[in-house]
C-alpha positions in Angstrom: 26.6 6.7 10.3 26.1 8.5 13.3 25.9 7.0 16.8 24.9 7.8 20.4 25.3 6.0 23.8 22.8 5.0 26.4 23.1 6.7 29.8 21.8 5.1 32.9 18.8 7.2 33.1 18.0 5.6 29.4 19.0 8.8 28.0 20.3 9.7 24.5 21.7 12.4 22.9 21.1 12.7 19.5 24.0 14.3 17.1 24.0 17.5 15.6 23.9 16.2 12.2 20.9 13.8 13.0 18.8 16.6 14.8 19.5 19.3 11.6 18.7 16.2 8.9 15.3 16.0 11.1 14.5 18.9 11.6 14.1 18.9 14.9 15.3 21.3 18.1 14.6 21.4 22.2 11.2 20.3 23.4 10.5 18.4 19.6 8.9 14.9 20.3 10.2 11.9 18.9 7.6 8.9 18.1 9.6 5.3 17.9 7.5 3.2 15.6 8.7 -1.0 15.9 8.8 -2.5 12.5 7.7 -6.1 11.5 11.8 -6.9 11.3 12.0 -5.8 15.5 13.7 -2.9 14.7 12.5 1.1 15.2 12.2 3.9 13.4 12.6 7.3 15.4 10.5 9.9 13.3 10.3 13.6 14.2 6.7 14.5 15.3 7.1 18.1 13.8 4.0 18.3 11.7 1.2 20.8 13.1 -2.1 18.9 13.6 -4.0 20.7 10.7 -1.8 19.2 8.5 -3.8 15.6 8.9 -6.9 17.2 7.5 -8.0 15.4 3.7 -6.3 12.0 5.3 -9.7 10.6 5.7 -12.4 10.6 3.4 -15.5 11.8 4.2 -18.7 10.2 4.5 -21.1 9.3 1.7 -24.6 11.0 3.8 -23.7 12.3 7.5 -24.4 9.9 10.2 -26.7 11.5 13.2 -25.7 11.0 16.1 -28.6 8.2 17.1 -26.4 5.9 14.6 -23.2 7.0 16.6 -24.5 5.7 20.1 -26.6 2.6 18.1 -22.7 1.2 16.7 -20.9 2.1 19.8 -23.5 0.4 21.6 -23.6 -2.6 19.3 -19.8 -3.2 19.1 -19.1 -2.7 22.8 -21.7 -5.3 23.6 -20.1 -7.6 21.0 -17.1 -7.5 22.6 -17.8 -8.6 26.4 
């Protein structure tokens, strides 16, 4: 188990071993995710954006962009 100490600027540095098992180097970001137990994960934010395409699926018939403005319209007055 690897650990790191807490500077008083809130800094860490994270070990070697850590940063090569991640996959990470200078100028990676870091996303810290809190679980349902209170605790975080720290997961590399490595992957290119194009890599998210096929995560949603598309649309049964393509939506104009009247129906766009008529939902946004509807939900944002449901809310006030």
């Amino acid at each position: 188990m690897s650990t790191a100490t807490l500077s008083s600027k809130g800094q860490i540095t994270i070990p070697a071993a850590v940063r090569a098992a991640m996959g990470i180097d200078n100028g990676s970001r870091i996303e810290f995710v809190a679980t349902e137990n209170g605790q975080f994960l720290m997961i590399a934010a490595v992957s290119p954006a194009y890599k998210l395409k096929g995560m949603l699926r598309k649309p049964e018939a393509p939506v104009t962009i009247e129906q766009m403005n008529q939902m946004i319209a509807s939900r944002g007055a449901a809310t006030q």
